[in-house]
py3Dmol code that shows the C-alpha trace and the ligand (Angstrom):
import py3Dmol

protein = """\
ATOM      1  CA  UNK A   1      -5.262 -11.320  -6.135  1.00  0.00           C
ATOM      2  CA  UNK A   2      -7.640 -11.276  -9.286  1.00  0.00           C
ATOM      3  CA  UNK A   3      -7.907  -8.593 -11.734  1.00  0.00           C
ATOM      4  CA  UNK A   4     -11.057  -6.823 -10.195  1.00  0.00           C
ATOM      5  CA  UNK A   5      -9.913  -6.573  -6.660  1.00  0.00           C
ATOM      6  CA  UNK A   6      -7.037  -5.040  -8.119  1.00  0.00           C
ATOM      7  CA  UNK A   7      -7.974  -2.950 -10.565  1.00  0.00           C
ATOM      8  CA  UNK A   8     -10.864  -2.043  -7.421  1.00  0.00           C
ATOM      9  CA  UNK A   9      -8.046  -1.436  -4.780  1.00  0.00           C
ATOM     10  CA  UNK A  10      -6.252   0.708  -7.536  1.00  0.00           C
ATOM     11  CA  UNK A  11      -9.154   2.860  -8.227  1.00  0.00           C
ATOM     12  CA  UNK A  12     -10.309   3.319  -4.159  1.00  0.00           C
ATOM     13  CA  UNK A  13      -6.548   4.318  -3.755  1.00  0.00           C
ATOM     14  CA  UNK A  14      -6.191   6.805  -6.573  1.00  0.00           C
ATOM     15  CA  UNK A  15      -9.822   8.005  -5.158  1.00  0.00           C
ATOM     16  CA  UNK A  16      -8.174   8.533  -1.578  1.00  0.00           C
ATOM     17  CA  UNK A  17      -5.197  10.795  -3.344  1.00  0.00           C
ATOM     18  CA  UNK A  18      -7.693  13.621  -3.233  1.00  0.00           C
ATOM     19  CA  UNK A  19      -7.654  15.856  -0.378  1.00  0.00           C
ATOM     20  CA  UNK A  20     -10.958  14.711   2.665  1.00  0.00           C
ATOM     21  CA  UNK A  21     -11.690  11.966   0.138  1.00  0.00           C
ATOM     22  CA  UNK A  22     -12.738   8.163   1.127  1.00  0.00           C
ATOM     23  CA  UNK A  23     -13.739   6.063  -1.419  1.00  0.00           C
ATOM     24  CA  UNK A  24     -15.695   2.585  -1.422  1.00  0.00           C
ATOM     25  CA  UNK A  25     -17.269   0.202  -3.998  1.00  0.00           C
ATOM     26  CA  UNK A  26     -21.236  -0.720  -4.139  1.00  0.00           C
ATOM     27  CA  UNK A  27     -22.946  -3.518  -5.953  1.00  0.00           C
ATOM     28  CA  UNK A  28     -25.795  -1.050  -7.993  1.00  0.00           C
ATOM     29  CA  UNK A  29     -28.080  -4.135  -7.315  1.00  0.00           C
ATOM     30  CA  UNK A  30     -27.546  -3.979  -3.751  1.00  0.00           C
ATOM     31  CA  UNK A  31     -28.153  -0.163  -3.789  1.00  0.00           C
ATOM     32  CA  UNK A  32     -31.180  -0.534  -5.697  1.00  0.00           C
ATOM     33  CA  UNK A  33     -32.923  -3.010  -3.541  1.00  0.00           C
ATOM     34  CA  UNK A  34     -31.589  -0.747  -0.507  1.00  0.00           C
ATOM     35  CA  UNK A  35     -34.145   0.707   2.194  1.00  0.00           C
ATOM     36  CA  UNK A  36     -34.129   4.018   0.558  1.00  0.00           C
ATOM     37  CA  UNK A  37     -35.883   2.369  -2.269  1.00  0.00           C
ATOM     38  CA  UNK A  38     -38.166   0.689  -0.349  1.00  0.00           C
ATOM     39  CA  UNK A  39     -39.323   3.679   1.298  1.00  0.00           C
ATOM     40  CA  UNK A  40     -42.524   6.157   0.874  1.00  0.00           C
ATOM     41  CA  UNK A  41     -40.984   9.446   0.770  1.00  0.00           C
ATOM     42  CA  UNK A  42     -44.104  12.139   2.020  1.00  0.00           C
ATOM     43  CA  UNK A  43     -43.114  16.060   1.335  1.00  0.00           C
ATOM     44  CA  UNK A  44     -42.222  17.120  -1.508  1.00  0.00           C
ATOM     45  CA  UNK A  45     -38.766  18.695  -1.585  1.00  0.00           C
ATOM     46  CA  UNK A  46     -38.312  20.961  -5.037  1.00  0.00           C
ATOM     47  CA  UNK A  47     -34.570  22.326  -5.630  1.00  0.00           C
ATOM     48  CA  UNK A  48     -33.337  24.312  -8.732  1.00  0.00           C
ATOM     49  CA  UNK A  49     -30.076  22.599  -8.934  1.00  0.00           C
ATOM     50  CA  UNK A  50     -28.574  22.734 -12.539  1.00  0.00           C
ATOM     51  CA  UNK A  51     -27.791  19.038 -13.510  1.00  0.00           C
ATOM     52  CA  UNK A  52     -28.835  16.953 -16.280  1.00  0.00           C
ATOM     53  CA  UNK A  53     -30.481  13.924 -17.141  1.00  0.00           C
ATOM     54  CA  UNK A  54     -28.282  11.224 -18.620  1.00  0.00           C
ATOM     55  CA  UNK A  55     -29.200   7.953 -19.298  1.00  0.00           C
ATOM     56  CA  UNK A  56     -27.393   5.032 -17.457  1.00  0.00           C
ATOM     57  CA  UNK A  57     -23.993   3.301 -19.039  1.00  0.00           C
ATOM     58  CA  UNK A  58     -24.770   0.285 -20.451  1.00  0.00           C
ATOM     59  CA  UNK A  59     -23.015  -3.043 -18.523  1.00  0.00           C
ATOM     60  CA  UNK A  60     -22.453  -1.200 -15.469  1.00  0.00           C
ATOM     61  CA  UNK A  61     -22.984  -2.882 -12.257  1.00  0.00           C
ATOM     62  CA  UNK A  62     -20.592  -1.007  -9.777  1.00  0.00           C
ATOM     63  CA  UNK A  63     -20.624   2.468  -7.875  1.00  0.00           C
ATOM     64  CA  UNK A  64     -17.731   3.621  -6.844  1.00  0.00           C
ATOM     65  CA  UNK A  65     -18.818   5.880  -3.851  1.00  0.00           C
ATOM     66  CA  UNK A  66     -16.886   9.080  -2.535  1.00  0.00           C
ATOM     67  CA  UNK A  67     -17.401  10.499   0.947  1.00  0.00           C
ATOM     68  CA  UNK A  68     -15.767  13.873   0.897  1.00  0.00           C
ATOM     69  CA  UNK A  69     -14.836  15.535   4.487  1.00  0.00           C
ATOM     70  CA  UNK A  70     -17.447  18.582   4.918  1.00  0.00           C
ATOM     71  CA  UNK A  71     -15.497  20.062   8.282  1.00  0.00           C
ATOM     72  CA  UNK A  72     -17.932  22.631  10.601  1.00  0.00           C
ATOM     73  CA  UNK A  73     -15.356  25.339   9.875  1.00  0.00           C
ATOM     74  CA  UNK A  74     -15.652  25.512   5.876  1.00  0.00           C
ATOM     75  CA  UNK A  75     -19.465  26.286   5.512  1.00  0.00           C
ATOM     76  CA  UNK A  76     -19.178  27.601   2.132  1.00  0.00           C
ATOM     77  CA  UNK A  77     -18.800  24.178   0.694  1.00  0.00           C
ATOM     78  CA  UNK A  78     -22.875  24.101   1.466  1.00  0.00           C
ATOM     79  CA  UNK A  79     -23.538  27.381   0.120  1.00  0.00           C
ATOM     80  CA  UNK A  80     -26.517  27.137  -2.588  1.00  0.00           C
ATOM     81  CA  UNK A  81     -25.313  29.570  -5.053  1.00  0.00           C
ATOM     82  CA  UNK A  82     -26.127  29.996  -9.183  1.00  0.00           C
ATOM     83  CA  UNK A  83     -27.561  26.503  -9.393  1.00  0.00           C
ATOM     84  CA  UNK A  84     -25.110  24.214  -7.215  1.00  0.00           C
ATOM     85  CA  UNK A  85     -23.203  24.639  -4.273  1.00  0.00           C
ATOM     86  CA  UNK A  86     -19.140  24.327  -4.087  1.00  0.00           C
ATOM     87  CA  UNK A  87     -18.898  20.666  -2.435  1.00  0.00           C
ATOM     88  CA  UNK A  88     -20.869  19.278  -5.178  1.00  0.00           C
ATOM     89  CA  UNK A  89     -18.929  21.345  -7.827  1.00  0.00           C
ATOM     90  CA  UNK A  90     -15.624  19.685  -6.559  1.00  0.00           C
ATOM     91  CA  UNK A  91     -16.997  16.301  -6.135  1.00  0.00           C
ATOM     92  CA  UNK A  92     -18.195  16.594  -9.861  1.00  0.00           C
ATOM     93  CA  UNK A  93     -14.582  17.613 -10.699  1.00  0.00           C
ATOM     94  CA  UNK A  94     -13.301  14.557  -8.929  1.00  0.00           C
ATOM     95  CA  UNK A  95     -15.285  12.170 -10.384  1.00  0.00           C
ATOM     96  CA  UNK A  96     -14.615  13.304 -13.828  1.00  0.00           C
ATOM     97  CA  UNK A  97     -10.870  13.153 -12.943  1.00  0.00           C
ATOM     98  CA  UNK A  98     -11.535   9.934 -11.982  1.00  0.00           C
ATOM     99  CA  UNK A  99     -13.245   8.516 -14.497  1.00  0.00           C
ATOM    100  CA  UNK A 100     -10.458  10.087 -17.281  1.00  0.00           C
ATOM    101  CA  UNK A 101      -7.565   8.252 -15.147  1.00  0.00           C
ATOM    102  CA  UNK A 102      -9.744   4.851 -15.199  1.00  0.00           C
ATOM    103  CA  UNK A 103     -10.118   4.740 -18.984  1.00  0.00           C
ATOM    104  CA  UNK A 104      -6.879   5.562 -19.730  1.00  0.00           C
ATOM    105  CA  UNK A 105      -5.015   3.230 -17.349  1.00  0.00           C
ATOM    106  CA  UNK A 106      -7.453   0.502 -17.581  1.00  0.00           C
ATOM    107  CA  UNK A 107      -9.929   1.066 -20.588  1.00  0.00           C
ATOM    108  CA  UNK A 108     -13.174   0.819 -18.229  1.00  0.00           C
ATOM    109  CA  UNK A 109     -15.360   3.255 -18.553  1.00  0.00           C
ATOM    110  CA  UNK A 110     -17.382   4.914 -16.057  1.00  0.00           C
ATOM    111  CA  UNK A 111     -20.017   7.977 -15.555  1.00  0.00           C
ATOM    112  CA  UNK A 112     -20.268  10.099 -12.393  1.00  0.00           C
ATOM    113  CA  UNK A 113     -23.843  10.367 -11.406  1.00  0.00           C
ATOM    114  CA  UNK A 114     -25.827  13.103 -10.937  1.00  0.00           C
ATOM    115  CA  UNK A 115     -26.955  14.439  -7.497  1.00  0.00           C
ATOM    116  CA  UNK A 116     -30.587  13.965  -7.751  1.00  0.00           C
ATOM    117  CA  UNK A 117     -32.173  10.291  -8.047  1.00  0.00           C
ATOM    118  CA  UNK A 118     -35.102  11.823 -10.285  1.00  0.00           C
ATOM    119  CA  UNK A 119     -32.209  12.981 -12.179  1.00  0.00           C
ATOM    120  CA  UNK A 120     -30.225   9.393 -12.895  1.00  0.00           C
ATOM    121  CA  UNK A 121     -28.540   9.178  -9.323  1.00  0.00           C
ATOM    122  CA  UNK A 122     -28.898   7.081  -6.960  1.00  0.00           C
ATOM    123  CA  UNK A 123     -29.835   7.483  -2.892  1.00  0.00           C
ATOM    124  CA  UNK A 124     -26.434   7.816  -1.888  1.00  0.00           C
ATOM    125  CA  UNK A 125     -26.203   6.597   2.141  1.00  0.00           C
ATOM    126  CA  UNK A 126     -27.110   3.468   1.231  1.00  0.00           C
ATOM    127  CA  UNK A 127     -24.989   3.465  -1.624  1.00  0.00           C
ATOM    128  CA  UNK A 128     -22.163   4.541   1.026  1.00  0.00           C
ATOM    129  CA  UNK A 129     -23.007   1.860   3.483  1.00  0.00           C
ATOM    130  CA  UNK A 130     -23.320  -0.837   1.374  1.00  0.00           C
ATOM    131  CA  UNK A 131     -19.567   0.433  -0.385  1.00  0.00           C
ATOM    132  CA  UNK A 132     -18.315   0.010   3.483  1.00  0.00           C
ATOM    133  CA  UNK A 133     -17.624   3.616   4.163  1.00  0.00           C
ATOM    134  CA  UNK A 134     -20.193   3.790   7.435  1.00  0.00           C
ATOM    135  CA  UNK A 135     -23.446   3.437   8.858  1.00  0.00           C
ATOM    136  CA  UNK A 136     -26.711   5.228   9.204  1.00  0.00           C
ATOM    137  CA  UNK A 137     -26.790   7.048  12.637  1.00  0.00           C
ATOM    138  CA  UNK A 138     -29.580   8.278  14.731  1.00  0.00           C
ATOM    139  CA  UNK A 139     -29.700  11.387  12.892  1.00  0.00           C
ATOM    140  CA  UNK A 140     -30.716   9.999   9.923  1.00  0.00           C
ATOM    141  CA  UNK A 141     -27.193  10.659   8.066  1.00  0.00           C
ATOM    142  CA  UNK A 142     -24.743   8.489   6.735  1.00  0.00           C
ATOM    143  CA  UNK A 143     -21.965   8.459   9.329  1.00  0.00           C
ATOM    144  CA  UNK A 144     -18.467   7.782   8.139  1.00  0.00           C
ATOM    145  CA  UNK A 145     -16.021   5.891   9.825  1.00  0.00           C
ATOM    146  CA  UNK A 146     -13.490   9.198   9.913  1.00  0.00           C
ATOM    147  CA  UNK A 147     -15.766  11.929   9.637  1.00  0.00           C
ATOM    148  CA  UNK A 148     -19.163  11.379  11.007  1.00  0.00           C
ATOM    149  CA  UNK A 149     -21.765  12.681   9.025  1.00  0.00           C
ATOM    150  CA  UNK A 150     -19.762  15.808   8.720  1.00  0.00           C
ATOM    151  CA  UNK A 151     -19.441  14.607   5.027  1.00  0.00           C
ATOM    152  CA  UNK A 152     -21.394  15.116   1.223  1.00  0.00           C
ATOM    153  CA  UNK A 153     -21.570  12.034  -1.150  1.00  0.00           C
ATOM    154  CA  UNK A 154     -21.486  11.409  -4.766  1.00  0.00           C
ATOM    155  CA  UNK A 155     -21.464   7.952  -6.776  1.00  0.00           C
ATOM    156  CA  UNK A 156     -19.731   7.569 -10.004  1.00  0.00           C
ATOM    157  CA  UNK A 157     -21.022   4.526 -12.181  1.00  0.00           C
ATOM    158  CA  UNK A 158     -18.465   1.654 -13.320  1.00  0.00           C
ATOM    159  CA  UNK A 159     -18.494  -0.696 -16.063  1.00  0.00           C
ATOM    160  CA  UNK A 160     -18.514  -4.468 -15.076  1.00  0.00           C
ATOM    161  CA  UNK A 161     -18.310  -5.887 -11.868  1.00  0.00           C
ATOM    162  CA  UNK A 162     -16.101  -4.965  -9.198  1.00  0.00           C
ATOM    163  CA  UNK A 163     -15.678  -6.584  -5.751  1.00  0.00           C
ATOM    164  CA  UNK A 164     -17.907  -4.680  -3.600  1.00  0.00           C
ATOM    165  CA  UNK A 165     -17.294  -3.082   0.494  1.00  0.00           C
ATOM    166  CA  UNK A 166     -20.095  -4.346   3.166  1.00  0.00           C
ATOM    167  CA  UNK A 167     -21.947  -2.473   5.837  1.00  0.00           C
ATOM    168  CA  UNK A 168     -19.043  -2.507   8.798  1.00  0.00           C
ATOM    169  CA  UNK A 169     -19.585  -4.299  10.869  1.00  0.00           C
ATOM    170  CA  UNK A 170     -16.858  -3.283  13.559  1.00  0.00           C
ATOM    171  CA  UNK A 171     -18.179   0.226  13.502  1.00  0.00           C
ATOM    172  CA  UNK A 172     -21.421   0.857  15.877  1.00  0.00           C
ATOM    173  CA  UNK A 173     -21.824   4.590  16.796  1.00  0.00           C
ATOM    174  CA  UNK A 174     -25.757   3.996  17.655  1.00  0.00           C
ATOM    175  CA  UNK A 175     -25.197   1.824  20.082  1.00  0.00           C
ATOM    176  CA  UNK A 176     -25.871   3.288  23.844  1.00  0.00           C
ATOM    177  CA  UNK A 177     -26.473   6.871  21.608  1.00  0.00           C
ATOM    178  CA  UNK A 178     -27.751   9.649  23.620  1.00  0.00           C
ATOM    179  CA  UNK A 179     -28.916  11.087  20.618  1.00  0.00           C
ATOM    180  CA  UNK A 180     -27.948  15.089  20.847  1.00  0.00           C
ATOM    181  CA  UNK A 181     -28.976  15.145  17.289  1.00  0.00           C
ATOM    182  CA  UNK A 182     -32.554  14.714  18.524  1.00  0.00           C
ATOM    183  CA  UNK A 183     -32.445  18.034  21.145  1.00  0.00           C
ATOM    184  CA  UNK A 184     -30.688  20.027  18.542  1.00  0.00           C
ATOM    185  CA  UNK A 185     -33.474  20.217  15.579  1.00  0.00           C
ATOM    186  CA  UNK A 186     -35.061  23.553  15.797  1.00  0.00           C
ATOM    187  CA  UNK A 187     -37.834  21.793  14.074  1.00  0.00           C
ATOM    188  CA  UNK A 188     -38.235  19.184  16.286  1.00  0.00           C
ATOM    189  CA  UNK A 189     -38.168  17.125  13.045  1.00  0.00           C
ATOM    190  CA  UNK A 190     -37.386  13.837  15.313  1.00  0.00           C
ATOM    191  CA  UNK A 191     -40.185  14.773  17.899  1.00  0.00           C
ATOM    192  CA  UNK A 192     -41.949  11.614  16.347  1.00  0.00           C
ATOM    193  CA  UNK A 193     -39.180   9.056  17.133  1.00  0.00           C
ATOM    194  CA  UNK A 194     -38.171   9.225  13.921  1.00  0.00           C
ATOM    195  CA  UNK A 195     -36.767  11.758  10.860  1.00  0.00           C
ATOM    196  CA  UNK A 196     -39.803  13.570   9.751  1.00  0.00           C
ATOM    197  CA  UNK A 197     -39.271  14.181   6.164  1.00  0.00           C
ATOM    198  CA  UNK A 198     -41.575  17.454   5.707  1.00  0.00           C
ATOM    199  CA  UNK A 199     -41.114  19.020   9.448  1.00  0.00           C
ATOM    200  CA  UNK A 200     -37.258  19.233   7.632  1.00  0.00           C
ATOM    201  CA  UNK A 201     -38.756  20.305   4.546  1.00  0.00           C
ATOM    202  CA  UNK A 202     -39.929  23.213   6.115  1.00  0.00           C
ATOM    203  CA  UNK A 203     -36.624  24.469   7.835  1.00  0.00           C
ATOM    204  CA  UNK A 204     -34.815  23.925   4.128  1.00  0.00           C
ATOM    205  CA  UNK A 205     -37.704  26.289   2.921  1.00  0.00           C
ATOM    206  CA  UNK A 206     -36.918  28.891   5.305  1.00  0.00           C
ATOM    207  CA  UNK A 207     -33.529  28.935   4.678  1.00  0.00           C
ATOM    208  CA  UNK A 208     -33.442  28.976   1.093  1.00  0.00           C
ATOM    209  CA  UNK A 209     -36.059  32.161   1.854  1.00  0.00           C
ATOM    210  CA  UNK A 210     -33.932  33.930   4.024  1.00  0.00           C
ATOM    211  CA  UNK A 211     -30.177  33.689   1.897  1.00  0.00           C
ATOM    212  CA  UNK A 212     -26.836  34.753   3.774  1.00  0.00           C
ATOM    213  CA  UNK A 213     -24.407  37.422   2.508  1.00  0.00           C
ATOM    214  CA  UNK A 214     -21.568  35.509   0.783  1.00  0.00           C
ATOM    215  CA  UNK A 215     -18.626  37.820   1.552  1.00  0.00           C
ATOM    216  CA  UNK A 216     -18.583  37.965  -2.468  1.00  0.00           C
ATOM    217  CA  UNK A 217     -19.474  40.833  -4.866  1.00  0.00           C
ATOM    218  CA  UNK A 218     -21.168  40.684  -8.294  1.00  0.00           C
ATOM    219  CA  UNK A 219     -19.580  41.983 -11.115  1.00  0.00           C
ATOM    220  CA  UNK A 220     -21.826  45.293 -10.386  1.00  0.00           C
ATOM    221  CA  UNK A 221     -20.715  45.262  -7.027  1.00  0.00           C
ATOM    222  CA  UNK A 222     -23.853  43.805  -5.316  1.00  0.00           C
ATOM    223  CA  UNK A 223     -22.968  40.997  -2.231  1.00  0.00           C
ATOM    224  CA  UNK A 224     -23.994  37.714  -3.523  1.00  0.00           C
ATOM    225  CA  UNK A 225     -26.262  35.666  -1.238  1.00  0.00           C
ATOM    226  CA  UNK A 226     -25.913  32.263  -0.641  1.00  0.00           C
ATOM    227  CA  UNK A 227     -28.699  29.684   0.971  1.00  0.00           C
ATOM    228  CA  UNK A 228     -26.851  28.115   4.290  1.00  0.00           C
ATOM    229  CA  UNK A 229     -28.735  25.251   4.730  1.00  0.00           C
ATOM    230  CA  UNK A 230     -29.483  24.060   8.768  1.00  0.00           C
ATOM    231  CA  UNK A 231     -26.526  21.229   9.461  1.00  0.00           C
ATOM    232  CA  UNK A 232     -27.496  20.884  13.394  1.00  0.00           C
ATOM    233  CA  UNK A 233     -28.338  17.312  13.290  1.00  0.00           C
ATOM    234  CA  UNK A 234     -24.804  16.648  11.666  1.00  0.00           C
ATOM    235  CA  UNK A 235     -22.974  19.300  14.175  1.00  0.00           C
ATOM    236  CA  UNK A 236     -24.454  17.599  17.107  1.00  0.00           C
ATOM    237  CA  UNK A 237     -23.202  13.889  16.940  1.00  0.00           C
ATOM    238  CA  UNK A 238     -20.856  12.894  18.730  1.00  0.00           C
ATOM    239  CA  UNK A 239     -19.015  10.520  15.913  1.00  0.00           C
ATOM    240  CA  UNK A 240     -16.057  11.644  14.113  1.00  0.00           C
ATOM    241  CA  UNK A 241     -13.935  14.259  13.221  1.00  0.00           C
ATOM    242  CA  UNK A 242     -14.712  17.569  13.301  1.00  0.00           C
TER     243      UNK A 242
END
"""
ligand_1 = """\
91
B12
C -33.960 14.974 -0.993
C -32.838 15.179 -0.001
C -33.093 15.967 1.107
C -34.509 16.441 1.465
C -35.296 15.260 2.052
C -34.431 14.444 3.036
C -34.861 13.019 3.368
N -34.041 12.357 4.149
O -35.862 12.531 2.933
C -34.190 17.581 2.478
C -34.066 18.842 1.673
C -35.185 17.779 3.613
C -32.804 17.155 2.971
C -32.271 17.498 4.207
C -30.966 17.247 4.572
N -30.005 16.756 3.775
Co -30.367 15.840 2.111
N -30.532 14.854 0.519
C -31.572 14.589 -0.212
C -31.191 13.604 -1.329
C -31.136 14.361 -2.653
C -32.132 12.400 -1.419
C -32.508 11.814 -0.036
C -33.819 11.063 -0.058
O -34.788 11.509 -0.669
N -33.920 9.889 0.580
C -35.102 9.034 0.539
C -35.884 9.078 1.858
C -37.232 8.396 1.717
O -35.166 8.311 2.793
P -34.270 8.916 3.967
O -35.027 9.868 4.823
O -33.020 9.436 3.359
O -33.963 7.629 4.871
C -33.389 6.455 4.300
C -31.938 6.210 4.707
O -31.666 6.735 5.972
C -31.866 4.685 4.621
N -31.333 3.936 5.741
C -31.700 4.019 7.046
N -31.102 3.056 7.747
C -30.372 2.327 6.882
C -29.585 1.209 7.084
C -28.948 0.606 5.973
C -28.163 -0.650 6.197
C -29.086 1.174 4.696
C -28.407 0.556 3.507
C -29.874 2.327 4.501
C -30.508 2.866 5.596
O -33.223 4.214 4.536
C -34.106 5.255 4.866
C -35.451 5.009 4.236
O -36.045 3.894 4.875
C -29.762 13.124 -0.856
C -28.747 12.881 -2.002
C -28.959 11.531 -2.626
N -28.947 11.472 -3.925
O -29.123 10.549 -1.921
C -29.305 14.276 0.069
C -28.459 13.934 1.290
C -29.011 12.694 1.949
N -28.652 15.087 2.168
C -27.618 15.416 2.849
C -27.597 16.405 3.872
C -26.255 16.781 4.430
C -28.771 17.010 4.328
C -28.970 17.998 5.488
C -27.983 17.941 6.672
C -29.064 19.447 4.958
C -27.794 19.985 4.382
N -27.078 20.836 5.102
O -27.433 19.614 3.266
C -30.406 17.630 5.919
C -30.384 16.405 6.872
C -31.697 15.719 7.060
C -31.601 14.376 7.794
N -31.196 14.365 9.057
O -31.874 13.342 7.194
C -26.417 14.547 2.506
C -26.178 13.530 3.629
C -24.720 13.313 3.987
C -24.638 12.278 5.091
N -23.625 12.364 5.913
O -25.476 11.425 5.195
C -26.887 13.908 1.142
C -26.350 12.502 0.869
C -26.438 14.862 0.030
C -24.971 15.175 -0.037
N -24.698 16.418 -0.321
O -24.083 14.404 0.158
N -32.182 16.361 2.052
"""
view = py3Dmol.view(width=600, height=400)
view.addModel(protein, "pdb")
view.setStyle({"model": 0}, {"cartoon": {"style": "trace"}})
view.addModel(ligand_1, "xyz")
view.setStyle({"model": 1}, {"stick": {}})
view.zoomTo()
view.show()
């Protein structure tokens, strides 16, 4: 075995110690050229998520992708709430875990990525399918080979070159799909045939506009309200875990 498929295998298993975590590696120049990339996006989506801008480590040409489990019966990893929501704030921690326990064991370095692309990430289901941890279903989501697309991503940027995952190819969940993703938008944001970007928009809108009581209290005693953000094409299919 060389080295990098190694030291790759060492960091996807110490990845996989954390609790709902599966881990792949992505070639950023495969990412890059990815469909996501190549794409128009129309609607413009506007979020007040506190991250910042970093530029990009020098000599890295790896991702190493995280799929965390999102199950239907935790919400509140979802919740929008004082500038980030609790999924991302773990996957954050992870990465930065993970990126501590790679320069000490190993002297790489590497820099977890922030959420947004406009921010210095990167689109993150194609990241995921071209680190082998799924496909792209019907629904427009990334679907994971465990969990479906009941699951949130992050990418963490690695120096060098690693041995990179490939879209699976044993793993076809859209083939003969009835597609109840498509009956349960209450947008109807697939009426087209395809994902319609700002029909989607629209319900995100609404639901940051109407927040949810958190079961939480300020430190005045006021409920804080969360955003709970529509997941109906994600509880609908069929693949996965719950
Ligand atoms: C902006 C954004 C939104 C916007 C716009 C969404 C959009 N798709 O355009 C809004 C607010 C509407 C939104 C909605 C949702 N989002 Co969103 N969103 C993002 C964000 C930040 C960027 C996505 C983006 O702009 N893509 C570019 C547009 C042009 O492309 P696209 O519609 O995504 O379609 C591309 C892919 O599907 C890809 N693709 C299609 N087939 C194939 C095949 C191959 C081989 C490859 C490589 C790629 C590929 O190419 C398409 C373009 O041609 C990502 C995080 C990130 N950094 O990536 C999260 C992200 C995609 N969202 C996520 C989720 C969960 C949701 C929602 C369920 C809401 C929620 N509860 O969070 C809905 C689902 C909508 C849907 N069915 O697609 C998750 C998806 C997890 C998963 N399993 O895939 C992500 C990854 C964030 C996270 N927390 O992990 N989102």
């Amino acid at each position: 075995m060389t080295q990098h498929r190694q030291l790759a295998e060492e960091l996807i298993a110490e990845a996989e110690k954390w609790d709902g975590i599966r881990a792949g590696i992505a070639a950023i120049d495969e990412v890059l050229g990815g469909p996501s990339y190549k794409a128009v996006a129309v609607g413009s989506w506007q979020t007040n998520h506190s991250e910042k801008t970093t530029p990009w480590l020098p000599n890295a040409r790896s991702l190493l992708v995280l799929a965390m489990h999102h199950p239907e019966d935790d919400p509140r990893l979802d919740w929008f709430d004082r500038g980030n929501t609790a999924g991302n704030r773990r996957m954050t921690k992870i990465s930065e875990e993970l990126g501590t326990w790679l320069f000490k064991t190993h002297n790489v370095r590497a820099q977890p990525l922030p959420y947004h692309v406009e921010k210095g990430g990167v689109y993150l289901k194609d990241a995921a399918v071209f680190a082998g941890l799924g496909v792209v279903g019907k629904n427009n989501l990334l679907l994971d080979r465990k969990w479906g697309p009941r699951v949130r991503l992050r990418a963490v940027l690695i120096e060098g070159r690693l041995p990179s995952g490939r879209p699976p190819e044993d793993f076809q969940p859209r083939q003969g799909c009835a597609m109840p993703c498509r009956k349960a938008c209450p947008e109807n944001a697939f009426g087209p045939g395809q994902y319609d970007r700002p029909t989607c928009i629209q319900r995100l809108n609404s639901d940051r506009d109407d927040p949810i009581e958190s079961g939480q209290k300020d430190s005045e005693g006021s409920p804080i309200l969360v955003t709970d953000w529509c997941r109906r094409c994600e509880f609908a299919c069929p693949v996965g875990e719950k």
